[in-house]
Structures are given as C-alpha cells and as structure tokens.
N, CA, C and O of each residue as an XYZ file, in Angstrom:
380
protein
N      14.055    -11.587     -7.083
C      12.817    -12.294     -7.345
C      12.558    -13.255     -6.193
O      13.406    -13.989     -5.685
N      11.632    -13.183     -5.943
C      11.033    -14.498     -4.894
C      11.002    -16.121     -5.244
O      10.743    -16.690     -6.304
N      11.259    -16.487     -4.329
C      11.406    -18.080     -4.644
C       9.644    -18.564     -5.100
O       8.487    -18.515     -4.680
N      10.405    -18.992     -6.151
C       8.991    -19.555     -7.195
C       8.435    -20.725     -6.691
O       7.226    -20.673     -6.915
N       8.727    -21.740     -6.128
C       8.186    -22.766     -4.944
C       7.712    -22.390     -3.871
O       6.966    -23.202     -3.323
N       7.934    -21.132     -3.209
C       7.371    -20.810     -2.229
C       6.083    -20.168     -2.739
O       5.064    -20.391     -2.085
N       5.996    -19.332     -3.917
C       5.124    -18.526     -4.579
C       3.848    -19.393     -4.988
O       2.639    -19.273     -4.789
N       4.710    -20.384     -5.693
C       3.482    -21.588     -6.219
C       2.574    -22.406     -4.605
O       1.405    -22.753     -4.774
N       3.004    -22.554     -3.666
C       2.329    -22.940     -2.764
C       1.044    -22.201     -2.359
O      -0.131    -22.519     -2.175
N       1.831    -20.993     -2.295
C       0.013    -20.046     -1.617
C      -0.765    -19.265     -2.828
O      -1.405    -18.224     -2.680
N      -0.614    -19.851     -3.838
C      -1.383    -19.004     -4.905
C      -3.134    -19.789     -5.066
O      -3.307    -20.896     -5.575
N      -3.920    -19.179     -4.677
C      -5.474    -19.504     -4.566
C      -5.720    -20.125     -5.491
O      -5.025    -19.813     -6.458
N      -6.596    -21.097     -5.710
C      -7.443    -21.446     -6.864
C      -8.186    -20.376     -7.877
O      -8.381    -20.323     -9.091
N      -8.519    -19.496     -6.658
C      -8.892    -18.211     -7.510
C      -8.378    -17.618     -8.586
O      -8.812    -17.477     -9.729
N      -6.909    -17.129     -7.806
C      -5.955    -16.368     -8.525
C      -5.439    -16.909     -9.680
O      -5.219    -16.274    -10.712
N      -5.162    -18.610     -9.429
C      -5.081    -18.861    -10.797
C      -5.610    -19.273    -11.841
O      -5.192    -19.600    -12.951
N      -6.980    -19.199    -11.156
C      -8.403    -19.452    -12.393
C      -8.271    -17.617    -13.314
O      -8.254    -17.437    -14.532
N      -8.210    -16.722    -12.401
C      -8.271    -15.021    -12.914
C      -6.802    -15.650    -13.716
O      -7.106    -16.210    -14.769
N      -5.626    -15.661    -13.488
C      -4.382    -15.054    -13.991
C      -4.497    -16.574    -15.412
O      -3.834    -16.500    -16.447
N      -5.239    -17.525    -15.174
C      -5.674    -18.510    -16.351
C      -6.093    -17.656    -17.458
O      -5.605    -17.605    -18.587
N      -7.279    -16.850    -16.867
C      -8.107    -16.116    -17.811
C      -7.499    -14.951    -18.849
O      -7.557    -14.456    -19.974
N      -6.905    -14.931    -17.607
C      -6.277    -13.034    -18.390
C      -4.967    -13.459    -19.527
O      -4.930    -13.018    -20.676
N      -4.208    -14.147    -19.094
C      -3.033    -15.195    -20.195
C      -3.927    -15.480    -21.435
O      -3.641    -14.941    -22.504
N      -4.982    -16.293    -21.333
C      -5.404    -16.991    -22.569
C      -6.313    -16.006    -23.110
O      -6.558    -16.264    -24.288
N      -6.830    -15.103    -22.740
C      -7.398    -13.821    -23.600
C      -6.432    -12.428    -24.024
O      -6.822    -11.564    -24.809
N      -4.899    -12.415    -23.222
C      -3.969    -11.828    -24.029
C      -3.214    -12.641    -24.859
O      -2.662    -12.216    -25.874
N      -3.167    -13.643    -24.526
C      -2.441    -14.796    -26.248
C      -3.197    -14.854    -26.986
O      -2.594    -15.106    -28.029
N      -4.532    -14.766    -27.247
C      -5.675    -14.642    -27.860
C      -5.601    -13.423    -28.888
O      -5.923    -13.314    -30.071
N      -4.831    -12.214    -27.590
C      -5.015    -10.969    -28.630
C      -3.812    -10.381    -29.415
O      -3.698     -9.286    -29.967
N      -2.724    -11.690    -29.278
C      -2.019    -11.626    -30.033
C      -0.479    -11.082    -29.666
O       0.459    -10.631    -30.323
N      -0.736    -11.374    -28.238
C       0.388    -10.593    -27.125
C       1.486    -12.112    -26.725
O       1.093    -13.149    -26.191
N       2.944    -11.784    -27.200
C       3.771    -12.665    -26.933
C       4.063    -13.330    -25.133
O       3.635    -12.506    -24.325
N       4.461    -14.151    -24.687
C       4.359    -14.734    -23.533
C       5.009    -13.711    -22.401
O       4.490    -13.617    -21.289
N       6.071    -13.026    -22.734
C       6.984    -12.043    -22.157
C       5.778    -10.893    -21.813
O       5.537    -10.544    -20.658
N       5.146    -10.425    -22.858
C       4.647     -9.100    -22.601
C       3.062     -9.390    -22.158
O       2.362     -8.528    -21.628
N       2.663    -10.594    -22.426
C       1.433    -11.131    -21.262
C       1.796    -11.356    -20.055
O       0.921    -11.369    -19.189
N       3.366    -11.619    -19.649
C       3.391    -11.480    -17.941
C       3.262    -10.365    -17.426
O       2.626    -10.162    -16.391
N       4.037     -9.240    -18.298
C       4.131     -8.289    -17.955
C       3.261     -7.606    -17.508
O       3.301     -7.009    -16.432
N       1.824     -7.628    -18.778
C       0.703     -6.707    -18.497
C       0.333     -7.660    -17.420
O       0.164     -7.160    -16.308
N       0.178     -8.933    -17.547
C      -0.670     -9.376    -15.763
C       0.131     -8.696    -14.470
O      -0.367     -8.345    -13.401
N       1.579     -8.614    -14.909
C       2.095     -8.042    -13.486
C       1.635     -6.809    -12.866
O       1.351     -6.656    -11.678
N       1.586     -5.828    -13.925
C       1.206     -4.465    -13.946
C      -0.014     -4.723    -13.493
O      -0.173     -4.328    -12.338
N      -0.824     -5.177    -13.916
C      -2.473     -5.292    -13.699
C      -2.713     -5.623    -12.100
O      -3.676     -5.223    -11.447
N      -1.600     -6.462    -11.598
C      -2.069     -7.050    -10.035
C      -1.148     -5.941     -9.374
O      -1.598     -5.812     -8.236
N      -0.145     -5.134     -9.529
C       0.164     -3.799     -8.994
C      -0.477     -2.378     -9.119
O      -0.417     -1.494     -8.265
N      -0.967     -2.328    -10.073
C      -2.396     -1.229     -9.758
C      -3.240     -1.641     -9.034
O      -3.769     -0.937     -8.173
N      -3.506     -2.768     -9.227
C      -4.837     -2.988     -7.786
C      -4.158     -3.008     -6.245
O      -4.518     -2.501     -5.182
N      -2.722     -4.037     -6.723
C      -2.310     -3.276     -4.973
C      -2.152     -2.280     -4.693
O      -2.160     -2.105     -3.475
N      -1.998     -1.469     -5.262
C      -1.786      0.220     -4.713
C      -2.837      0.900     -4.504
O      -2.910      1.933     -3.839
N      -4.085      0.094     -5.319
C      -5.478      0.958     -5.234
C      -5.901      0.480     -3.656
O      -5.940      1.108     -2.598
N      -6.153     -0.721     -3.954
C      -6.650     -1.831     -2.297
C      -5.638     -0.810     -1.083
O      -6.118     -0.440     -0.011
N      -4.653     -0.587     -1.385
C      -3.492     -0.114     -0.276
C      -3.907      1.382     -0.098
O      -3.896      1.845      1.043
N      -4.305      2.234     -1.244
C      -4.785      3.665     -1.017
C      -6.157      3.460     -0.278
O      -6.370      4.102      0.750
N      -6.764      2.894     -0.596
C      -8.376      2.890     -0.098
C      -8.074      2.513      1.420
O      -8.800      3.124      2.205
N      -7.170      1.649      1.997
C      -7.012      0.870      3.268
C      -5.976      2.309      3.471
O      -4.911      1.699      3.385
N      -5.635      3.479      3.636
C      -4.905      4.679      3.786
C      -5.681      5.272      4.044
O      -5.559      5.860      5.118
N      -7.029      5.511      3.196
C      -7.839      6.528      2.830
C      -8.915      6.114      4.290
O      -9.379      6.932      5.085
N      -9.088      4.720      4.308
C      -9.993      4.445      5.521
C      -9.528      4.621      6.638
O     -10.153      5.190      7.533
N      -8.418      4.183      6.752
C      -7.347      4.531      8.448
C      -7.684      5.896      8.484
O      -8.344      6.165      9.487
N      -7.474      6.816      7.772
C      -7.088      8.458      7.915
C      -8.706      8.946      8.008
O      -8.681     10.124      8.364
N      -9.994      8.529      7.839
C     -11.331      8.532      8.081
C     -11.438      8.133      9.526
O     -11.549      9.003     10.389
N     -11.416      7.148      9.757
C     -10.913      6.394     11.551
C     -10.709      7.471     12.169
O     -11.500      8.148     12.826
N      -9.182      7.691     11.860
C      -8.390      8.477     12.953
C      -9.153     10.109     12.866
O      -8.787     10.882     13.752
N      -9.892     10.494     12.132
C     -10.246     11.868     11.739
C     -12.347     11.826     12.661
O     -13.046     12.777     13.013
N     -12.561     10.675     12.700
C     -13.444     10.563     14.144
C     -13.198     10.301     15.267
O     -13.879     10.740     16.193
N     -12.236      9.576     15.422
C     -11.367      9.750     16.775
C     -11.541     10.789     17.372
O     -12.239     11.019     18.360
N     -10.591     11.756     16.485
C      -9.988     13.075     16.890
C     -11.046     13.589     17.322
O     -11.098     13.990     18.485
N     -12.208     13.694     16.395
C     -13.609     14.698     16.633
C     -13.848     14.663     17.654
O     -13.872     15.660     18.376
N     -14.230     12.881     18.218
C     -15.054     12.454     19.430
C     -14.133     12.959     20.593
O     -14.648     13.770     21.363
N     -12.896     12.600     20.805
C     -12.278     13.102     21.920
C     -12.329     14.815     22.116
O     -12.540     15.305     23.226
N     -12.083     15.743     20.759
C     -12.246     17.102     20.624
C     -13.716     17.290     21.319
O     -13.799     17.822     22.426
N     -14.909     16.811     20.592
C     -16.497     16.653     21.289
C     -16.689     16.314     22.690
O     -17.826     16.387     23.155
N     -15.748     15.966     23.392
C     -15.859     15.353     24.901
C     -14.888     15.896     25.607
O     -14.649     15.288     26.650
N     -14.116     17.018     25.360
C     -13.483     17.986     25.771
C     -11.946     17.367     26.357
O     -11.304     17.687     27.357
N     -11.665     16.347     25.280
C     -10.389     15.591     25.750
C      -9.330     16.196     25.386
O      -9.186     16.188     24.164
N      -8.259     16.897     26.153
C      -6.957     17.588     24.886
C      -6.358     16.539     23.773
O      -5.928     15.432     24.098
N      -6.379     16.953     22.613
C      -5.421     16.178     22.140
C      -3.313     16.528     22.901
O      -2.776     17.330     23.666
N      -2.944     15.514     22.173
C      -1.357     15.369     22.680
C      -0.866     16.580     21.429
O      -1.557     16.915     20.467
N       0.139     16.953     21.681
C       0.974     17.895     20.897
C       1.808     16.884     19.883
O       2.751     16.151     20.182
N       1.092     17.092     18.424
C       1.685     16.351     17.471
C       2.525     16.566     17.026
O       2.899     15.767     16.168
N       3.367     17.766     17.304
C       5.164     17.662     16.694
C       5.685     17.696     18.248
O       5.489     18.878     18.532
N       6.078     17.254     19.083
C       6.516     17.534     20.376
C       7.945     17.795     20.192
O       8.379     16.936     19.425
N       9.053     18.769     20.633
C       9.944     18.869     20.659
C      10.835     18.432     21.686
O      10.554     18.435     22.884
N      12.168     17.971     21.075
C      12.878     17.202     22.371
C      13.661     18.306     22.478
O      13.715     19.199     21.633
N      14.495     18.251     23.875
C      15.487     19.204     24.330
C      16.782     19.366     23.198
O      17.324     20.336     22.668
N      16.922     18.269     23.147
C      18.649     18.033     21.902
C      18.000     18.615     20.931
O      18.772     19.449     20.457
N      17.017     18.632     20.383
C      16.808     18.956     19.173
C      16.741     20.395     19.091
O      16.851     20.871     17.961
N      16.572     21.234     20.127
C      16.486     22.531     20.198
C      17.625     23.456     20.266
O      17.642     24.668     20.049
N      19.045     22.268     20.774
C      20.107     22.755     20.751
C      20.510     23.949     19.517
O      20.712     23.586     18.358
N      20.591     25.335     19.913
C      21.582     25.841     18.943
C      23.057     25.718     18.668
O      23.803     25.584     19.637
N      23.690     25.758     17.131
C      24.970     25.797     16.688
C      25.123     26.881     16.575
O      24.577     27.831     16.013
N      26.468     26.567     17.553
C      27.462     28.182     17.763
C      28.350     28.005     16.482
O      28.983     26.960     16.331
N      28.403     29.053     15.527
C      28.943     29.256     14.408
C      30.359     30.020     14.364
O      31.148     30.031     13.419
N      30.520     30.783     15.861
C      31.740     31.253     16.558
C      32.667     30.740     16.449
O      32.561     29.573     16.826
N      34.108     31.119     15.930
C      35.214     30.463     15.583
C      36.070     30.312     17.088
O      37.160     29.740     17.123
C-alpha cells in the first residue's frame, strides 16, 4: 500500500468533493464502510484503464498516419522485426 500521507497531500479538491459524494450516497444505500471503499476503488480503476485504453487507442491512430504520410511520400518504412546475427544462430543437436 502507498504511504497514506503522501496520498493525502496530492488528492484535488475535486477528487475529494467526487469520492465525498460517492461514500455518502453508498452509506446512504446501505453499503458498510469496507465495501464502500471497495466499490470507490473499483470505480476509479475502471476509469483508469478506460482513460489508459483510449490514450492506447489514440497513440496507435497517430502512429497509423504517420505511417500513411511517410508510405504517401514514398519514404521506406524501417524493417519492423529486424533480425540480429546471434539470433539466427543455429543449434547443432549433434552429439
């Protein structure tokens, strides 16, 4: 776990006006203190993974006009698996 003093320093006014909200409308609905952290935890890890897919999904859009424009302007691309010499080495299985 992360140091909880360090945690409490950079937490926004925002975040803890939202994570205010979401606590006192799951104690509200009847959800014990344990399993209201829980669902807030869960709740701010689906959105990081969503925010983190979409920021994946946009890089890989980027790099996929890149490619075009240099392909469109008759630039070679580089050879994307390039092979090294060692790696080509064959094993002699010869006793």
């Amino acid at each position: 776990m992360r140091n909880p003093q360090t945690l409490e320093k950079s937490i926004l006014l925002t975040e803890f006006e939202l994570a205010s909200e979401c606590w006192e409308r799951l104690q509200r609905e009847g959800y014990g203190p344990v399993k209201t952290a829980a669902i807030i935890y869960k709740h701010g890890r689906l959105d990081a993974r969503k925010e983190m897919k979409t920021r994946v999904d946009d890089a890989f859009l980027r790099l996929s006009k890149y490619r075009k424009a240099l392909i469109d302007n008759g630039i070679p691309l580089p050879d994307a698996n390039p092979v090294i010499a060692d790696e080509k080495q064959e094993v002699s299985t010869d006793e």
